[in-house]
Residue, then its C-alpha position, 0 to 999 in steps of 0.5 A: x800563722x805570720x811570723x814576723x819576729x824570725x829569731x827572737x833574743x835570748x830570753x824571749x817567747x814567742x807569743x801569738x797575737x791573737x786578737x786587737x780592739x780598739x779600746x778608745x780613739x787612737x788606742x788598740x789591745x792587743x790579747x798575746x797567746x802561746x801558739x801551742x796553748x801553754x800557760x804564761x808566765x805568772x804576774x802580778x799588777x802593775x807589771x809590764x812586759x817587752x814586745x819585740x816589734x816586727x822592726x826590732x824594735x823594743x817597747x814596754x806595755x803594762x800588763x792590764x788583763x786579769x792575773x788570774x788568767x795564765x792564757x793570755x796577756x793584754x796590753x794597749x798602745x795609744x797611737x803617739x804621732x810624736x813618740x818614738x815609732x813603736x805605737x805608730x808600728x802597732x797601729x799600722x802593722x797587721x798584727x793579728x795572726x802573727x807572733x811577736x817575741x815577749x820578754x818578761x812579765x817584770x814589775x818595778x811598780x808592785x803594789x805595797x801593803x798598806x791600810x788604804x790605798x789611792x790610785x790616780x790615772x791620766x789617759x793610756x796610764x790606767x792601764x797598770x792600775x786596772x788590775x790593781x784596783x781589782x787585786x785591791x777589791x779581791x783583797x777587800x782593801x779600801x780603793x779609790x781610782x781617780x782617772x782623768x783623760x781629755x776626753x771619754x772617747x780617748x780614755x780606754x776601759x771606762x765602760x769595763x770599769x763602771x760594769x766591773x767597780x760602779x763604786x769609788x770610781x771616778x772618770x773625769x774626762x779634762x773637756x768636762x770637769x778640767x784636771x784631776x784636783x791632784x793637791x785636793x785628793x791627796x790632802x784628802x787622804x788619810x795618813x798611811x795611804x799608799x798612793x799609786x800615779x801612772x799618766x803623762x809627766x804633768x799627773x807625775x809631776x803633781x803627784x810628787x808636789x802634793x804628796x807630801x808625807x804619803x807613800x807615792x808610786x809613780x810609773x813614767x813612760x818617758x824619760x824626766x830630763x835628757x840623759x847625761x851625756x857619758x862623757x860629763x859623768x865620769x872616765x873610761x873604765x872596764x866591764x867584765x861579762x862574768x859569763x863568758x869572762x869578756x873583758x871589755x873597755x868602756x869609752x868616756x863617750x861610750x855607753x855600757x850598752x853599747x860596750x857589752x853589745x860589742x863585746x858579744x852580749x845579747x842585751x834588750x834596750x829600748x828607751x836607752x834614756x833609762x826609764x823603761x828599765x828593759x837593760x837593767x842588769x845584775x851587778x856582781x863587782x864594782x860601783x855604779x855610777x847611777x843616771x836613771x828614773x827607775x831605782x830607788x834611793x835604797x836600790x842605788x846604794x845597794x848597787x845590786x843592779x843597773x841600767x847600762x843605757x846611761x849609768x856608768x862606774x865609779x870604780x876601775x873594773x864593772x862585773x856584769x851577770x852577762 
């Protein structure tokens, strides 16, 4: 066994890679063990975890296995030349045999009870929705997946999904039938529909124009706009690690982030652009002042907690639980 990762953070395992498959051109699997053999963690669809890379850095993958099964967890990184280092990391490193460090398993993207329900998928996105529409079959709730892709060599698990679900699936590879009529499935669901989208920013964006009065779930792998820059959206203030009883101050160019690291706390990020949500933190004091694409109208005024990559205080004093 190589181990890559020598000292993972404070709330993190280490997992065994135990196996990776190419699941279409330019995305890999990876299947994640306990080297001793113990159950993981319970999940449920639509949660992701963090692997720790062996260049320390940190990047989240939706969970696309089978709940049910507590020994392993699967996830699948499509190789983005463009992107930021962590899926070109995965490709070229020899993984198998090695351990990584894992955080989680937590889900910001749980399916809702509903009457019926429609998934729309673009590419690597359907990974969050394969255990949905499974949970939704067990639970013998109506489902459609709609799954888009450029073409079927890039889109991983078609083969799985036809052998597993031959009914109300629908692949729709761009190169033959063009994009997803997200307007027209939408206009053509039900009242009361739960619909679920995960895929690159032009899906997200359809979704959300179309609509309308339907329940709407998205997930992003990016970030929808560049951040605020920390010192257009408010003053220094302080932050207190209620842990320890730190009490740390918070610059007008600086991040919460990079406050609390300072100041001794061990803290994953990743994005540090505030939609992965790998930095939220509990807030036990003081007002948030919100600047990410995760939380929800309700979760924001609830205040209960925050990404520190890029939202900062409206009040003097931030109690964190660090």
């Amino acid at each position: 066994m190589t181990a890559l990762l020598t000292e993972a953070p404070a709330g993190t395992r280490t997992l065994l890679v135990q196996q990776a498959s190419w699941e279409a051109d330019g995305v890999l699997s990876l299947r994640l063990v306990d080297p001793d053999g113990a159950a993981l963690p319970p999940w449920t669809p639509g949660a992701h975890v963090d692997l720790v890379l062996p260049s320390g850095l940190v990047r989240q993958y939706s969970l696309c296995g089978d709940p049910g099964d507590r020994s392993a967890y699967l996830v699948a990184v499509r190789r983005e030349p463009a992107g930021r280092g962590g899926s070109a990391e995965v490709h070229a490193t020899a993984l198998v045999g090695a351990t990584l460090g894992v955080r989680g398993p937590r889900n910001r993207f749980e399916l809702v009870d509903a009457p019926r329900y429609l998934l729309l998928a673009g590419g690597i996105g359907i990974t969050p929705l394969l255990p949905m529409l499974a949970e939704l079959r067990r639970r013998g709730r109506p489902c459609e997946l709609w799954y888009g892709g450029r073409d079927r060599a890039s889109m991983p698990f078609v083969d799985q999904l036809r052998r597993l679900h031959p009914d109300g699936v629908h692949v729709v590879p761009q190169d033959e039938y063009g994009l997803l009529d997200v307007a027209g499935l939408t206009a053509a669901a039900a009242p009361g529909t739960a619909v679920y989208c995960c895929g690159p920013e032009g899906l997200l964006r359809a979704a959300e124009a179309a609509c309308g009065g339907l329940d709407l779930h998205v997930e992003r792998f990016a970030a929808t706009a560049p951040p605020a820059e920390p010192a257009a959206v408010g003053g220094a203030f302080e932050v207190e690690l209620c842990r320890s009883g730190v009490v740390a101050p918070v610059a007008p160019d600086q991040t919460v982030l990079d406050a609390v690291r300072a100041a001794g706390a061990d803290v994953l990020s990743s994005c540090e652009e505030g939609f992965c949500g790998t930095c939220e933190v509990r807030v036990l004091d003081g007002e948030p002042e919100h600047h990410d694409a995760i939380l929800s109208a309700a979760e924001r005024e609830r205040g209960e907690t925050m990404m520190i990559c890029v939202s900062r205080c409206r009040s003097p004093r931030l109690v964190l639980d660090l």
